[in-house]
PDB file of N, CA, C and O in Angstrom:
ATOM      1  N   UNK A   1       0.859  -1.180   0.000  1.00  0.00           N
ATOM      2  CA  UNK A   1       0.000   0.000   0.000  1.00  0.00           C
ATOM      3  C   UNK A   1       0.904   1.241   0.000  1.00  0.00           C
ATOM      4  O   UNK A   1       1.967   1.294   0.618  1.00  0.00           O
ATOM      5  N   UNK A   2       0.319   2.380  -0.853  1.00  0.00           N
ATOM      6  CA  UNK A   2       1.351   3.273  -0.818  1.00  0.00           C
ATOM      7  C   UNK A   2       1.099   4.168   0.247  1.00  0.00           C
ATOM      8  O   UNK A   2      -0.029   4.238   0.735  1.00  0.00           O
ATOM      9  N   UNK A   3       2.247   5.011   0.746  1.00  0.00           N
ATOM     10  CA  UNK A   3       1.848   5.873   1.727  1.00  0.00           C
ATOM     11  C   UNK A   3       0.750   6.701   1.887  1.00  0.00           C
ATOM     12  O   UNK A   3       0.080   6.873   2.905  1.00  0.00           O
ATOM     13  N   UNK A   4       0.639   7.144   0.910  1.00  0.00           N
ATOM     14  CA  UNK A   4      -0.704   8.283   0.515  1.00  0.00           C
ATOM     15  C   UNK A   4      -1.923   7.260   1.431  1.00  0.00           C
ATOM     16  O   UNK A   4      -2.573   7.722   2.369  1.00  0.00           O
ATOM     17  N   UNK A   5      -2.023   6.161   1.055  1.00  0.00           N
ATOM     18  CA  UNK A   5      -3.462   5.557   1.210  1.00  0.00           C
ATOM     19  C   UNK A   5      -3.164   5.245   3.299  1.00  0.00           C
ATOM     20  O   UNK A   5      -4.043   5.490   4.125  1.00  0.00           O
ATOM     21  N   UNK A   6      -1.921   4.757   3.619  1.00  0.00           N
ATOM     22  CA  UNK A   6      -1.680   4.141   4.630  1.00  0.00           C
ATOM     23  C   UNK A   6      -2.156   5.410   5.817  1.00  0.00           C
ATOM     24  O   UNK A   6      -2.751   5.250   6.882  1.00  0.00           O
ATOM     25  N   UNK A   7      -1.648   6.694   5.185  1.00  0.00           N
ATOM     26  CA  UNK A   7      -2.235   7.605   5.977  1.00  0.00           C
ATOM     27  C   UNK A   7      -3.669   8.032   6.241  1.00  0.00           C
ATOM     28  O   UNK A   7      -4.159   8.386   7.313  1.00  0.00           O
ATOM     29  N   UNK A   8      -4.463   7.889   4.588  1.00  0.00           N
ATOM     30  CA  UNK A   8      -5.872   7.989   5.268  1.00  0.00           C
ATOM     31  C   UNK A   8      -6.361   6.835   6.068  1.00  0.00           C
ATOM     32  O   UNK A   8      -7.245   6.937   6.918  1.00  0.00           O
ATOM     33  N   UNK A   9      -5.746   5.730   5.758  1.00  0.00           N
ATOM     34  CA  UNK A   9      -6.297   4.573   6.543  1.00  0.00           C
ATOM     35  C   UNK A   9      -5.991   4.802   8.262  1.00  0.00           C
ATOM     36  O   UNK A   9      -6.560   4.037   9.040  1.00  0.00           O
ATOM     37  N   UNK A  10      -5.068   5.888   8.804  1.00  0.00           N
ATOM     38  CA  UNK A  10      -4.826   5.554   9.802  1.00  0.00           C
ATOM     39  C   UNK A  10      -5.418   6.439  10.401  1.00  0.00           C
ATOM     40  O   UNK A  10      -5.685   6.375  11.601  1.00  0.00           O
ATOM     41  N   UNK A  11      -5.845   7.844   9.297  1.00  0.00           N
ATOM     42  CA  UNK A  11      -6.929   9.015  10.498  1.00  0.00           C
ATOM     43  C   UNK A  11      -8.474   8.213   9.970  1.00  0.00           C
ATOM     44  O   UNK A  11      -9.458   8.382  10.690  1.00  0.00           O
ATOM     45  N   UNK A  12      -8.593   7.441   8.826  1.00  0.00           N
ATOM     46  CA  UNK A  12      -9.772   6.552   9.150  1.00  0.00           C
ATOM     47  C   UNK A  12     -10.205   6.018  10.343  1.00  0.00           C
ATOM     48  O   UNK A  12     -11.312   6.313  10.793  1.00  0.00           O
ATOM     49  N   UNK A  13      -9.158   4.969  11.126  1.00  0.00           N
ATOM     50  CA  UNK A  13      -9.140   4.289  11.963  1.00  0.00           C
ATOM     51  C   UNK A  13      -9.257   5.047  13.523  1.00  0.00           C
ATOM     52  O   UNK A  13      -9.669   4.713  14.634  1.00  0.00           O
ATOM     53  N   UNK A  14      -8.571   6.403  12.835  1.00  0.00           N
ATOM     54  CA  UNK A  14      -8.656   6.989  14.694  1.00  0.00           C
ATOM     55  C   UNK A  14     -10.481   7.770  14.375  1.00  0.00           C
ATOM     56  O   UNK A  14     -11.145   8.025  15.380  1.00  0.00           O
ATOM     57  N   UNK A  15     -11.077   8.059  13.011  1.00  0.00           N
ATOM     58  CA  UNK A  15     -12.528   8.223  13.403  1.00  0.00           C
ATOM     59  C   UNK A  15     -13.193   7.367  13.862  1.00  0.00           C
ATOM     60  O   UNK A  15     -13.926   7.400  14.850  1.00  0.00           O
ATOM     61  N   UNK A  16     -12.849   6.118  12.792  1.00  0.00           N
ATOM     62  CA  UNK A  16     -13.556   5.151  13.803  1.00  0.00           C
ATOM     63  C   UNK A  16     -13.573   4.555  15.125  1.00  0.00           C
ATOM     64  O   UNK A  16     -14.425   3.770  15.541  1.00  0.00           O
ATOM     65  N   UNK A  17     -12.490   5.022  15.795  1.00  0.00           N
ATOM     66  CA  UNK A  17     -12.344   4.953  16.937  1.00  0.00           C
ATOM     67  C   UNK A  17     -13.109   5.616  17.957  1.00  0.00           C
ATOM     68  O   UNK A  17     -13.656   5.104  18.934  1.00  0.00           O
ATOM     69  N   UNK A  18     -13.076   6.849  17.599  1.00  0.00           N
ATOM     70  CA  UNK A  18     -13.985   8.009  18.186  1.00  0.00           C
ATOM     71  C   UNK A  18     -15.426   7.545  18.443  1.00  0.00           C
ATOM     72  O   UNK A  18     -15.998   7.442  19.528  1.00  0.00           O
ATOM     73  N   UNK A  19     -16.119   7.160  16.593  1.00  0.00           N
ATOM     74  CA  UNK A  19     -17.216   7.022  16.672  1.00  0.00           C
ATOM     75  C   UNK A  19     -17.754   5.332  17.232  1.00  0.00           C
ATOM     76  O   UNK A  19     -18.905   4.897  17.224  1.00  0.00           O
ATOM     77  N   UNK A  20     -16.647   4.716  17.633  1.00  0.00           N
ATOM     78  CA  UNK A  20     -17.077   3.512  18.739  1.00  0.00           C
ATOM     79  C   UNK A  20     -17.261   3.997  20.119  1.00  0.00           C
ATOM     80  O   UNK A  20     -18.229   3.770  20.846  1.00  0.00           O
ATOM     81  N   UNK A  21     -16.015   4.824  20.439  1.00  0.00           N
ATOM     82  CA  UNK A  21     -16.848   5.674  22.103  1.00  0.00           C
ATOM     83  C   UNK A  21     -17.868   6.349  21.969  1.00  0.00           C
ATOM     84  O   UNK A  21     -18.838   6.023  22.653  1.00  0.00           O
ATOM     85  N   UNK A  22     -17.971   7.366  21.160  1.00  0.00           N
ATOM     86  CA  UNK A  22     -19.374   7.627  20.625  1.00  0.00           C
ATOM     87  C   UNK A  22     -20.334   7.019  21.131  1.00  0.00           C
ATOM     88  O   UNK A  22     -20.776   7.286  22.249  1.00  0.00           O
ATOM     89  N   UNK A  23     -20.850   5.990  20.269  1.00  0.00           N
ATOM     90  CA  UNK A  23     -21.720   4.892  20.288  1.00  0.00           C
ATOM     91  C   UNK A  23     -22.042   4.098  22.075  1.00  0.00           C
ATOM     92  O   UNK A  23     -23.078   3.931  22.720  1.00  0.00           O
ATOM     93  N   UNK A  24     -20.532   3.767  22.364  1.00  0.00           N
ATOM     94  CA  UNK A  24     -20.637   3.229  23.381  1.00  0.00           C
ATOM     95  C   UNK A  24     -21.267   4.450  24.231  1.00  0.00           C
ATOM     96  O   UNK A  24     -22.059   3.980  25.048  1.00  0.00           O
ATOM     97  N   UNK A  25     -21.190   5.789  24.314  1.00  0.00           N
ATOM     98  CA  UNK A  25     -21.101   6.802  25.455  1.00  0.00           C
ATOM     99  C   UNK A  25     -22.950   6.729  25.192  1.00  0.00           C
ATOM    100  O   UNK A  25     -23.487   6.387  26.246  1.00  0.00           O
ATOM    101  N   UNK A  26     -23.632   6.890  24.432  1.00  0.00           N
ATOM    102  CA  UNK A  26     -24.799   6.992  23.698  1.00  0.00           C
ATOM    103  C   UNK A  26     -25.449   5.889  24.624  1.00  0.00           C
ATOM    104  O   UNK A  26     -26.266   6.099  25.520  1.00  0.00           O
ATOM    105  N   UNK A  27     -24.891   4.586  24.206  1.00  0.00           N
ATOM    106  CA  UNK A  27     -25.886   3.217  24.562  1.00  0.00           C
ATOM    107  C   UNK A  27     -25.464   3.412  26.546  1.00  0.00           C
ATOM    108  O   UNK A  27     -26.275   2.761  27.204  1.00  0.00           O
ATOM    109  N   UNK A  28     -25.000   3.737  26.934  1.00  0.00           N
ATOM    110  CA  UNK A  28     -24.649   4.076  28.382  1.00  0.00           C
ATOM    111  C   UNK A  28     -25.641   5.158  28.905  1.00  0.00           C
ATOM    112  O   UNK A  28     -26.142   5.113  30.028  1.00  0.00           O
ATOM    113  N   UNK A  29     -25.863   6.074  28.043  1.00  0.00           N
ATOM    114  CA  UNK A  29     -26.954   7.035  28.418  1.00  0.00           C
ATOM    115  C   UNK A  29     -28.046   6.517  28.638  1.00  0.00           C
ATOM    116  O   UNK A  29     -28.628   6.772  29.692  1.00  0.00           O
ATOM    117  N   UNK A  30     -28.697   5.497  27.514  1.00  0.00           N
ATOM    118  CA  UNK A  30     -29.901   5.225  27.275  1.00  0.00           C
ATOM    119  C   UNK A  30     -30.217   4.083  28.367  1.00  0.00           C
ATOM    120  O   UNK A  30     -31.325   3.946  28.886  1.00  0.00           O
ATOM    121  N   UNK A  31     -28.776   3.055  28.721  1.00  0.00           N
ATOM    122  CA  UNK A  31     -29.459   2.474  29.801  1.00  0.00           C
ATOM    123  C   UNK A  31     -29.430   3.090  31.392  1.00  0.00           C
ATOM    124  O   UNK A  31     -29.709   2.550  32.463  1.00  0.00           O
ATOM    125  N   UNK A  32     -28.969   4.448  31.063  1.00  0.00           N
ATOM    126  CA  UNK A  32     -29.130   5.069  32.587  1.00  0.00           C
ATOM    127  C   UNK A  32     -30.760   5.137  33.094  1.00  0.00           C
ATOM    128  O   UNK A  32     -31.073   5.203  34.283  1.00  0.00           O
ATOM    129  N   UNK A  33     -31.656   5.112  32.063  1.00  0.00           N
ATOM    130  CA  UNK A  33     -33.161   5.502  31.891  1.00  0.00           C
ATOM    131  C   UNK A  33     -33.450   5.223  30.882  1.00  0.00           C
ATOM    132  O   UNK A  33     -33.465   5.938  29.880  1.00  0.00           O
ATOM    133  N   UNK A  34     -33.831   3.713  31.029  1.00  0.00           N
ATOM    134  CA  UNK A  34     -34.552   3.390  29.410  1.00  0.00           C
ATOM    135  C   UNK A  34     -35.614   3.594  29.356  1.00  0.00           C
ATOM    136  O   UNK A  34     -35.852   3.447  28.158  1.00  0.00           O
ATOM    137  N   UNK A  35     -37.015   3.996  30.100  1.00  0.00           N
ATOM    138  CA  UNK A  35     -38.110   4.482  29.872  1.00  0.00           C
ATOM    139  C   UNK A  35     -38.468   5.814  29.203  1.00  0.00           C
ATOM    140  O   UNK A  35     -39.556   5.898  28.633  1.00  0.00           O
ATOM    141  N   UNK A  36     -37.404   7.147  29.238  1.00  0.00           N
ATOM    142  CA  UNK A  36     -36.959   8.197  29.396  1.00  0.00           C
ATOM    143  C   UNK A  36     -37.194   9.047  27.797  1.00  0.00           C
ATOM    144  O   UNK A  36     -36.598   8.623  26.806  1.00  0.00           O
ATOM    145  N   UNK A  37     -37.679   9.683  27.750  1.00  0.00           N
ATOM    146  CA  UNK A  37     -37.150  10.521  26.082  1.00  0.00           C
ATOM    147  C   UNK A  37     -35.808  10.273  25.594  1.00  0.00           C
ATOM    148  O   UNK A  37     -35.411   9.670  24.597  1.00  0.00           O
ATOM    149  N   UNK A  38     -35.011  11.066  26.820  1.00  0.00           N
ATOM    150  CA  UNK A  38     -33.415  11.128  26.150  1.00  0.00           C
ATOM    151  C   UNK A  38     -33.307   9.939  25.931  1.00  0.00           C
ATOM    152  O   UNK A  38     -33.139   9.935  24.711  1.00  0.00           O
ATOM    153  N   UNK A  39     -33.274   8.406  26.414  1.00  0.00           N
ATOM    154  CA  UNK A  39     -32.758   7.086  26.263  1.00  0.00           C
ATOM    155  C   UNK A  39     -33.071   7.145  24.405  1.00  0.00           C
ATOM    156  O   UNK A  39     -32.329   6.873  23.461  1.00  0.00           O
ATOM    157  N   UNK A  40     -34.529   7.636  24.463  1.00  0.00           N
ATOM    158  CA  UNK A  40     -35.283   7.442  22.954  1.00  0.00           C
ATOM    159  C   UNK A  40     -34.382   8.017  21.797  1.00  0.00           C
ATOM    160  O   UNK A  40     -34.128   7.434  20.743  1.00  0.00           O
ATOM    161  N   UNK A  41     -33.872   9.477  22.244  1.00  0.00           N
ATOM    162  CA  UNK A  41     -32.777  10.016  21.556  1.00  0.00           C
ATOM    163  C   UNK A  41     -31.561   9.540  21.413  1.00  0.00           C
ATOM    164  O   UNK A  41     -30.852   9.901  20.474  1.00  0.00           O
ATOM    165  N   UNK A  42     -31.157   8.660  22.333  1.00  0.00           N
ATOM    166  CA  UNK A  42     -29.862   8.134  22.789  1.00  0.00           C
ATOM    167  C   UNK A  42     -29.747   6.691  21.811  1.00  0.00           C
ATOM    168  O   UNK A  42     -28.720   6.442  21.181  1.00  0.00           O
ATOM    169  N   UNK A  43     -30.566   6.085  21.797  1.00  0.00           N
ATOM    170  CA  UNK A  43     -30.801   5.082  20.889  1.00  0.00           C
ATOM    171  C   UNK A  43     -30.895   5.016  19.668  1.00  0.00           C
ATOM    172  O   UNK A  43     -30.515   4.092  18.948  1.00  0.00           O
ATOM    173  N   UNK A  44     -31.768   6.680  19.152  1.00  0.00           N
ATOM    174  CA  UNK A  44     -31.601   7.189  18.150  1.00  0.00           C
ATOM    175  C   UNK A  44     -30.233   7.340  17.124  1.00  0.00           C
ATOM    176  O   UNK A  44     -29.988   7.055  15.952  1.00  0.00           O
ATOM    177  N   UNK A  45     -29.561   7.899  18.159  1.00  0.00           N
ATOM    178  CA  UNK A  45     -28.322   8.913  17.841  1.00  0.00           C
ATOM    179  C   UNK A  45     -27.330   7.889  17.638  1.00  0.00           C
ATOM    180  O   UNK A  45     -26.570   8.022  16.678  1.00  0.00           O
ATOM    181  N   UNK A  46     -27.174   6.479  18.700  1.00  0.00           N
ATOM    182  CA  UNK A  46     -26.192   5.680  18.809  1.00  0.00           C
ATOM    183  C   UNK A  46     -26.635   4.765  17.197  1.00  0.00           C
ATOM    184  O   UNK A  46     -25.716   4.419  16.454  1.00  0.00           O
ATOM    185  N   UNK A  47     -27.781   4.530  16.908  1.00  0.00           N
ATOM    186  CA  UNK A  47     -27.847   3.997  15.292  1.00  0.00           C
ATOM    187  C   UNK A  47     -27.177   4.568  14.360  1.00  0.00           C
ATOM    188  O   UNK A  47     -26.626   3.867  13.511  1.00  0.00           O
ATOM    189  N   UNK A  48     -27.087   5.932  14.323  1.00  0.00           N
ATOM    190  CA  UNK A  48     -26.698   6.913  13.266  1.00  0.00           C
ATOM    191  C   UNK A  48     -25.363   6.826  13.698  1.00  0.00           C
ATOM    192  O   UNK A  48     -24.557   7.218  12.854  1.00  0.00           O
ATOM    193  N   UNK A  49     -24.898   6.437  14.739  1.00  0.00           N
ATOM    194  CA  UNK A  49     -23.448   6.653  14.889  1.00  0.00           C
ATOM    195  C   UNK A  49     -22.757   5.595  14.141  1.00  0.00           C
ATOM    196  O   UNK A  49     -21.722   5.661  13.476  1.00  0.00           O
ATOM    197  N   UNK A  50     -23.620   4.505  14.410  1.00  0.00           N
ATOM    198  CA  UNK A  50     -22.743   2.896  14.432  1.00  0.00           C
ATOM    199  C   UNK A  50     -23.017   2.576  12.737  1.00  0.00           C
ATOM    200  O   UNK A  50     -22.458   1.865  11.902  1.00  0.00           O
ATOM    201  N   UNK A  51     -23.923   3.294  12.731  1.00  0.00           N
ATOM    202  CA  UNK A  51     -23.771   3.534  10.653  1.00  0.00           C
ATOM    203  C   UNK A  51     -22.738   3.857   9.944  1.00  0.00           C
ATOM    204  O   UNK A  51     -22.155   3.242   9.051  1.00  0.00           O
ATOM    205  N   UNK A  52     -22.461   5.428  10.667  1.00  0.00           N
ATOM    206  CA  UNK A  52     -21.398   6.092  10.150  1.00  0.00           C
ATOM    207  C   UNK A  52     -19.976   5.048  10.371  1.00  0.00           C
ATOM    208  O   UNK A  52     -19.152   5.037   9.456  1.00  0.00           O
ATOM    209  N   UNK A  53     -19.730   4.182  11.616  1.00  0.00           N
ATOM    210  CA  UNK A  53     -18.985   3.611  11.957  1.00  0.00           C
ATOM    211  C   UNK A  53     -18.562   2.696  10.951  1.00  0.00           C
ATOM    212  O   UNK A  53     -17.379   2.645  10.617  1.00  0.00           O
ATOM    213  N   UNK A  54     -19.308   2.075  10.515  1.00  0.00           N
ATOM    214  CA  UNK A  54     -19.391   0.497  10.101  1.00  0.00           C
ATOM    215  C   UNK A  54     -19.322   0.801   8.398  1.00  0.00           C
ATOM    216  O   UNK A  54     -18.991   0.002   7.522  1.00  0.00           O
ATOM    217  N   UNK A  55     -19.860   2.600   8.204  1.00  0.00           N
ATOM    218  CA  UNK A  55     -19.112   2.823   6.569  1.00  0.00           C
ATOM    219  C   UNK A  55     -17.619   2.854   6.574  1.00  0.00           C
ATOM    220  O   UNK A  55     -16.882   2.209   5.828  1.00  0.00           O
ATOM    221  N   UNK A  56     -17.153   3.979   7.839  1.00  0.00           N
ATOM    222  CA  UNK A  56     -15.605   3.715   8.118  1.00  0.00           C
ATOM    223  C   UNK A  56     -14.761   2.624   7.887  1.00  0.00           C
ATOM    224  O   UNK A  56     -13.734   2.679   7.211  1.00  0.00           O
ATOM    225  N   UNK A  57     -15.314   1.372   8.600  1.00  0.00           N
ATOM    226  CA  UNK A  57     -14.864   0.579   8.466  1.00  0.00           C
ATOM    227  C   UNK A  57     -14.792  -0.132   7.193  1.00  0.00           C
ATOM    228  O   UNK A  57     -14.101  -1.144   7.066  1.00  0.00           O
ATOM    229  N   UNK A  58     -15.424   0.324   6.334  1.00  0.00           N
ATOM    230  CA  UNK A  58     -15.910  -0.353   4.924  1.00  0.00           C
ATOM    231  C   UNK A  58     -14.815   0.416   4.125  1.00  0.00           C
ATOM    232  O   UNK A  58     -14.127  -0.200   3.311  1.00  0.00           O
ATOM    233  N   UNK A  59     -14.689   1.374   4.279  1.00  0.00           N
ATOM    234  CA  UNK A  59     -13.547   2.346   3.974  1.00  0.00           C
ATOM    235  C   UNK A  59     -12.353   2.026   3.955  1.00  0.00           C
ATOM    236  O   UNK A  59     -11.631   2.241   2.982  1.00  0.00           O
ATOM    237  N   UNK A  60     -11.974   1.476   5.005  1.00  0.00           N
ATOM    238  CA  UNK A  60     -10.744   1.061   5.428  1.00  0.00           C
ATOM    239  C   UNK A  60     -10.217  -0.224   5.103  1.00  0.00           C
ATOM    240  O   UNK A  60      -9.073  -0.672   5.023  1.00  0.00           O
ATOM    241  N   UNK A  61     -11.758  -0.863   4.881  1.00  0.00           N
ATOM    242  CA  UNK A  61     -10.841  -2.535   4.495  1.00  0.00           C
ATOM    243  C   UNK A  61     -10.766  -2.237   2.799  1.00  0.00           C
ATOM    244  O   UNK A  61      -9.957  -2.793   2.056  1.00  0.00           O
ATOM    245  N   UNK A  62     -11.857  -1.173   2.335  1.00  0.00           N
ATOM    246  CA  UNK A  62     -11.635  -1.184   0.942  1.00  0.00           C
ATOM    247  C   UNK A  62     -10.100  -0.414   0.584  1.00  0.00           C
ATOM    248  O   UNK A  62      -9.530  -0.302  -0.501  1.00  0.00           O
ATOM    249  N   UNK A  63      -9.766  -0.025   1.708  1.00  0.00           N
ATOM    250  CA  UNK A  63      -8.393   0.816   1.140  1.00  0.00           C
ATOM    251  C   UNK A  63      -6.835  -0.406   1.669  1.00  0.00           C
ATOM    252  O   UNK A  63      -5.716  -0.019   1.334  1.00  0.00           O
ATOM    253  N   UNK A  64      -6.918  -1.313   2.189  1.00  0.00           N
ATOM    254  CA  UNK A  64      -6.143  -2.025   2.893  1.00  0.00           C
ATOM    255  C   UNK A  64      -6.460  -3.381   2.186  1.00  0.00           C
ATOM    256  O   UNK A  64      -7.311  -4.203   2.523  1.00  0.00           O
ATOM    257  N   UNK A  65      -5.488  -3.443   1.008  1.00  0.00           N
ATOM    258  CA  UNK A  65      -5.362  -4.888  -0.179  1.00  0.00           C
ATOM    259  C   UNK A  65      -5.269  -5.833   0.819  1.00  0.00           C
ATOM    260  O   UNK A  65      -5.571  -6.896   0.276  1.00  0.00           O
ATOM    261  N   UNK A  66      -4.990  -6.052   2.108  1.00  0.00           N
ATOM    262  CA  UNK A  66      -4.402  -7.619   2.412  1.00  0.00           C
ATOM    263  C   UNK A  66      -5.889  -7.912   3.406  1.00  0.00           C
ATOM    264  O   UNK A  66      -6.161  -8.933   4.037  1.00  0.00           O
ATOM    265  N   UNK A  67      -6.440  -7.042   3.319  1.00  0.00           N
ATOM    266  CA  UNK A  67      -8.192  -7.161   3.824  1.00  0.00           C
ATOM    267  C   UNK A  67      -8.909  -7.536   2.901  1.00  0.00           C
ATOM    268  O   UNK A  67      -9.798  -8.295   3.287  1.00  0.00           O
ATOM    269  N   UNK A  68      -8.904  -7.287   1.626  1.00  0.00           N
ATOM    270  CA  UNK A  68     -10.099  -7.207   0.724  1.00  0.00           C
ATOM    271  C   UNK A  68      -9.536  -8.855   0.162  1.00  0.00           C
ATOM    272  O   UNK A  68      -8.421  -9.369   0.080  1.00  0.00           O
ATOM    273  N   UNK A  69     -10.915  -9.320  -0.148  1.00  0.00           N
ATOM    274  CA  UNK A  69     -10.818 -10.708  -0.523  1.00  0.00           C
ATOM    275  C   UNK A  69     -10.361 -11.003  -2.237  1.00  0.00           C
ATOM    276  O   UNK A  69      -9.932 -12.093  -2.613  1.00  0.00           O
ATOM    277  N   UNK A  70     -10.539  -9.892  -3.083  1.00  0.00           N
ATOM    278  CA  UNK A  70     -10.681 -10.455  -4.174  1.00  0.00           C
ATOM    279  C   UNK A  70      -8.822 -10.009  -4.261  1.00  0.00           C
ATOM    280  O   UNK A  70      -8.513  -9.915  -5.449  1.00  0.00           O
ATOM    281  N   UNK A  71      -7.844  -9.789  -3.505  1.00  0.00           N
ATOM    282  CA  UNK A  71      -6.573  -9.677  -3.882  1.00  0.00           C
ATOM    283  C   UNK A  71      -5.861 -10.875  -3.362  1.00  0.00           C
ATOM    284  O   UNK A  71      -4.759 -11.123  -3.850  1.00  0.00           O
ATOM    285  N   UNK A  72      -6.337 -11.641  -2.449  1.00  0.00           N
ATOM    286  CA  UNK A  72      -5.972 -12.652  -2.306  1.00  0.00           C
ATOM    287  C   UNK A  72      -5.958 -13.913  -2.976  1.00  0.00           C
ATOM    288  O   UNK A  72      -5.407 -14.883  -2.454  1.00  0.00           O
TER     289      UNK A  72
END
């Protein structure tokens, strides 16, 4: 992989990092008070997070040849 790519792959990896505490900080809210509005928002918000997450990650294996299956 050439450098150019190794670097977005690695501030890829520190978003996705973020947006896993994210997520986790979110689903921690919601079980402080799961009956609650905010939980409702919190549950909300942690979907939209773990979306954005899981494109990241789609990102990253598409940029990282010894991940992607069809180079093997």
């Amino acid at each position: 992989m050439t450098n150019r790519y190794e670097s977005i792959t690695e501030r890829l990896a520190g978003i996705e990092e973020e947006l896993r505490d994210l997520a986790y900080e979110r689903l921690r809210e919601a079980a402080r008070a799961p009956a609650s509005e905010e939980a409702e928002r919190a549950a909300a918000e942690e979907k939209r997070v773990l979306q954005a997450r899981r494109a990241i990650a789609k990102a990253i294996s598409a940029l990282t040849p010894s991940m992607r299956t069809e180079d093997v």
